[in-house]
C-alpha positions in Angstrom: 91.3 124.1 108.5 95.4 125.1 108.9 97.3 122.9 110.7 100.3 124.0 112.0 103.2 121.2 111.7 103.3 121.0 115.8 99.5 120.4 115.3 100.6 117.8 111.8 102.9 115.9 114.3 100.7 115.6 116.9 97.3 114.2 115.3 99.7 112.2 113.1 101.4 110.9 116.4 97.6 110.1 118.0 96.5 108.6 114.6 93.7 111.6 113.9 95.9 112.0 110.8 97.4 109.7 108.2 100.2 110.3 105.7 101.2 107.4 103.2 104.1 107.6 102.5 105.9 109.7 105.1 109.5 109.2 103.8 111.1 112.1 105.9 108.6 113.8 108.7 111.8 116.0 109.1 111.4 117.3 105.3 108.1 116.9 104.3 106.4 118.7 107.3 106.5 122.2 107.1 105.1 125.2 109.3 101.5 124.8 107.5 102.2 121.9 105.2 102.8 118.5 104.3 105.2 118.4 100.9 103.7 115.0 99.3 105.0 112.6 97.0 103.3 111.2 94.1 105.3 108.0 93.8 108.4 106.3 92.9 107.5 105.0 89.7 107.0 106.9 86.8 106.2 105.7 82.7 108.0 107.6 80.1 106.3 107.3 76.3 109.2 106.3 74.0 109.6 108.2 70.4 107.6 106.3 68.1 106.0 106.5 64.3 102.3 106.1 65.5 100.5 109.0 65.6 98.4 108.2 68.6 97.5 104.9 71.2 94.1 104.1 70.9 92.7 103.0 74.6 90.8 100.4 73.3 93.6 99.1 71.3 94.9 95.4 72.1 98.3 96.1 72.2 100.1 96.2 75.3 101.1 99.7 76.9 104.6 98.3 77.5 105.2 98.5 73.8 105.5 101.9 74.1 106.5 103.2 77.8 110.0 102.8 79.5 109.1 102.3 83.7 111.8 104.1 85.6 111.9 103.8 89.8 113.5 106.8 91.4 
């Protein structure tokens, strides 16, 4: 089903829809879409020697990830 955004506002508005987060309903609803954001906080893998992180590995992901908040 397309939604128009009059139609995204409305069942938004009479809780038929939810949207977490909705930063900016003025920005992120469009004529036949909702643009979405995935999150403020994002990991970056520092340059390192090892050749790969094993997932079952005991050392701690933050030895090898900066966490930046936009």
């Amino acid at each position: 089903m397309i939604l128009s955004d009059a139609d995204i506002r409305r069942r938004l508005e009479d809780g038929d829809l939810a949207i977490e987060p909705l930063d900016d309903p003025e920005l992120q609803i469009q004529p036949a879409s909702v643009d979405l954001r995935l999150g403020r906080e994002f990991l970056e893998f520092q340059h390192t020697n090892i050749p790969c992180i094993h997932p079952d590995s005991e050392q701690e992901i933050d030895e090898y990830v900066d966490e930046t908040v936009v």
